[in-house]
N, C-alpha and C positions, 0 to 999 in steps of 0.2 A: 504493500500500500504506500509507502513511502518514496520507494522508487519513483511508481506512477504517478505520486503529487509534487516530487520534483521536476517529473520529469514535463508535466503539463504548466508548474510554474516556470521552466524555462523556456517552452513553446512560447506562452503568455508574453513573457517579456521581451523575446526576439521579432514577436510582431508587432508588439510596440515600437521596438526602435526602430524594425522595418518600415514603419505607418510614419515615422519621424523622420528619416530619412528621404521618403519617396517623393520626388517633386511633383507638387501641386499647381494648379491651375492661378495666379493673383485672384484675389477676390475683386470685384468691379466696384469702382471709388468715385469722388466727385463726381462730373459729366456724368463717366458713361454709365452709371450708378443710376442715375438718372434716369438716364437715353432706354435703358434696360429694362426698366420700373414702367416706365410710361411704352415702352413696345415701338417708338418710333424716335427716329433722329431728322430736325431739320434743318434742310441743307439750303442753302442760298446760292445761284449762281446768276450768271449773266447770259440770259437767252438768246443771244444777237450775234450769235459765233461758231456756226457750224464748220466745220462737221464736231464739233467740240459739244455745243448746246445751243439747242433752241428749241421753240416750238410749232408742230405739226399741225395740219390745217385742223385738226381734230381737236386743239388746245391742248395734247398733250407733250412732255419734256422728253426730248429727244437726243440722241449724239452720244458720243465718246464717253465724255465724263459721264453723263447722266447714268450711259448703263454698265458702266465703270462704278459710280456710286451704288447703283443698285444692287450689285452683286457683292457691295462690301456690306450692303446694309442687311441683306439675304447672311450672308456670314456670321453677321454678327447677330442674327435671330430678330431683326429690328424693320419695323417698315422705313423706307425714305419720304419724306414730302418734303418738295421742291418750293422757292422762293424765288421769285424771277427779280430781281434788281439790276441799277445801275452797276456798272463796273467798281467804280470809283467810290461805291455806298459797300462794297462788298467788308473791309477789312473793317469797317467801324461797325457791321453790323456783329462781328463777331467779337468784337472787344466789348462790345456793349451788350454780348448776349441775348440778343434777339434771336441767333442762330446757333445752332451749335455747332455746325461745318460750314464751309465755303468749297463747294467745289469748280473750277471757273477758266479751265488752263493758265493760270495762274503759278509764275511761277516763286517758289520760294528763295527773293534775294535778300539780303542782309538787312535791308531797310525795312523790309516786310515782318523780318525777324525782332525787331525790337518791337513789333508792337501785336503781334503772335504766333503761336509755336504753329509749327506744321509736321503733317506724316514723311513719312519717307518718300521719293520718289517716284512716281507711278511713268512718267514719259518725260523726255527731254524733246524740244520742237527745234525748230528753224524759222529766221522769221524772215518775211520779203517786202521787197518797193514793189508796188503796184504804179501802172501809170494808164492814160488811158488808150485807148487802141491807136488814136490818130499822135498821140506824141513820138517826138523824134529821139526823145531825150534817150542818153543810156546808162545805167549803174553797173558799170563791175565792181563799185565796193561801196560798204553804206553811205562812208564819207562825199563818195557823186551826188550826195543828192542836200550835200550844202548850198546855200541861195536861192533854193527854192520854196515854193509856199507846198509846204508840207502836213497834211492830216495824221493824228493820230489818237486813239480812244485814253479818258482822261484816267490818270492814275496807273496806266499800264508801265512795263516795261518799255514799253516805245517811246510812249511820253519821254520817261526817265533819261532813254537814251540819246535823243533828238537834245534836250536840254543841255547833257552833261559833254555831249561830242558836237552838236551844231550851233546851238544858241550862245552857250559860255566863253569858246572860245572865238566868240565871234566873225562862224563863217554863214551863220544865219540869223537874218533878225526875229527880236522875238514875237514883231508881229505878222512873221510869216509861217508859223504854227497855230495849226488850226486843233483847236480840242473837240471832240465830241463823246457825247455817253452812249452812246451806240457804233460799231463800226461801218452796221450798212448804210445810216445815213451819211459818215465819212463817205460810203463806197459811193453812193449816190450825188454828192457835191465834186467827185470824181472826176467820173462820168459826165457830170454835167461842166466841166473845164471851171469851177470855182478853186478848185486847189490843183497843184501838178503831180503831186503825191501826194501813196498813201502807205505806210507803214503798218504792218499786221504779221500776226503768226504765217508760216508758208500755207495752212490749209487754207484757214480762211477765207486767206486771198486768193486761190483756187478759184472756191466757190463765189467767191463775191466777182470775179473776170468772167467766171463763165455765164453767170447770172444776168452781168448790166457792161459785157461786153468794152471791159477791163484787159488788163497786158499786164503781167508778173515780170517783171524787170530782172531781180534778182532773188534769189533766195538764197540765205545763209547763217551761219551760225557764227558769224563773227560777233553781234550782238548780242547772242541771248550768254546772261549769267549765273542760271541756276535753273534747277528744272522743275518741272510742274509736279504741285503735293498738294495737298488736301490740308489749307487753314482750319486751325482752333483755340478758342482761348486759350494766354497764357495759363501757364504750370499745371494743364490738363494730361497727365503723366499717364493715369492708365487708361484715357482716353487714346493717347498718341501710342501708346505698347499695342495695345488693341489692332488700330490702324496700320502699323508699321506691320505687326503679323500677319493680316490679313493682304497686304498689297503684299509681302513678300512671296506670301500662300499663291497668289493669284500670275506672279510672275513665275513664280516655278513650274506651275502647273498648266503653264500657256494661256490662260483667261487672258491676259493683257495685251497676248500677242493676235490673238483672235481678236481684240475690240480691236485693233487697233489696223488689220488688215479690213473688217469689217466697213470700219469708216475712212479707210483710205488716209489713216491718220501717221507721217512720215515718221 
């Protein structure tokens, strides 16, 4: 009998410290404690930028990210609902917690980082001059397209770079930057010879030439600085572990490389 009751107390205690030992899942904390609780996370993006997001003649959110978010929000056992805003309303919506994500090809540069954390990288883009069909103008490199009256969407990486490479050092003036909260009405002042360019991600500008009979000038990656990730509030820690798993999950396993052939996204 004694045998047997040592011998069941030391089973006892080795799967105790088995159980102590064995790594566990974090438990889910601020946000996504939250997101989890309530069964849905939402997300804010800018509709006006296919093949990336917008919306279908049916009202409903469409494109890359969108079904890029979806299948993170499926992952993570959560529904998605969508928030269509301005570009440049995106990062304040999420500091100020109206949102919980921003998904928006948006990408995470240092400027962005001070004012909130992001997932890991889901795609790295390329970005192009657009010109319209009937110009003669030519850009082999961004800097071509100094002195001229140049469109780009406000708050973006384009903006940023148009200011800090053509207006600062002054090879453009600064009232030959046009801003707008949309790009297809940029595409559209285009087209209609108000501006000589227009500056956008390479897809975009694809779609916005083939649309209103546009000319991609150039496409490149001399401009872009960081790549595109999924904003959220600062110090949302198991929020961000969350999302960095799940985007990892999704590139391993080819999800990302499917959306991204899907919508013809470079």
């Amino acid at each position: 009998m004694k045998r047997t009751y040592w011998f069941l107390a030391a089973l006892m205690i080795a799967a105790i410290m088995l159980a102590g030992c064995a790594p566990s899942t974090p438990a889910a904390t601020g946000l996504l404690a939250t997101i989890k609780q309530k069964g849905e996370i939402v997300v804010a993006t800018s509709a006006d930028y296919p093949p990336y997001e917008s919306v279908d003649k049916a009202g409903n959110f469409t494109g890359f990210d969108v079904e890029l978010m979806q299948e993170v929000g499926k992952r993570m056992g959560v529904k998605v609902k969508f928030q269509d805003l301005g570009f440049d309303a995106l990062i304040a919506s999420v500091q100020e917690k109206k949102v919980d994500a921003v998904i928006a090809a948006m990408q995470a540069t240092p400027a962005r980082l001070e004012k909130v954390d992001f997932s890991a990288e889901y795609h790295r883009t390329k970005d192009a001059f657009v010109v319209s069909s009937k110009s003669t103008l030519t850009i082999n490199d961004p800097k071509d397209a100094a002195g001229k009256a140049i469109g780009v969407q406000t708050g973006t990486t384009h903006d940023t770079w148009v200011t800090e490479n053509l207006v600062k050092p002054g090879l453009t003036k600064a009232d030959q930057v046009f801003r707008y909260e949309r790009a297809d009405d940029a595409g559209r002042d285009l087209a209609a010879g108000r501006i000589e360019i227009l500056m956008v991600n390479a897809e975009p500008a694809q779609d916005l030439a083939k649309n209103l009979g546009l000319k991609v000038a150039l496409i490149t990656d001399k401009t872009i600085t960081a790549g595109q990730a999924i904003a959220i509030p600062k110090g949302e820690t198991a929020l961000k572990a969350e999302l960095d798993r799940i985007i990892k999950e999704m590139q391993s396993d080819g999800t990302i490389k499917k959306l991204q052939d899907k919508y013809a996204v470079l």
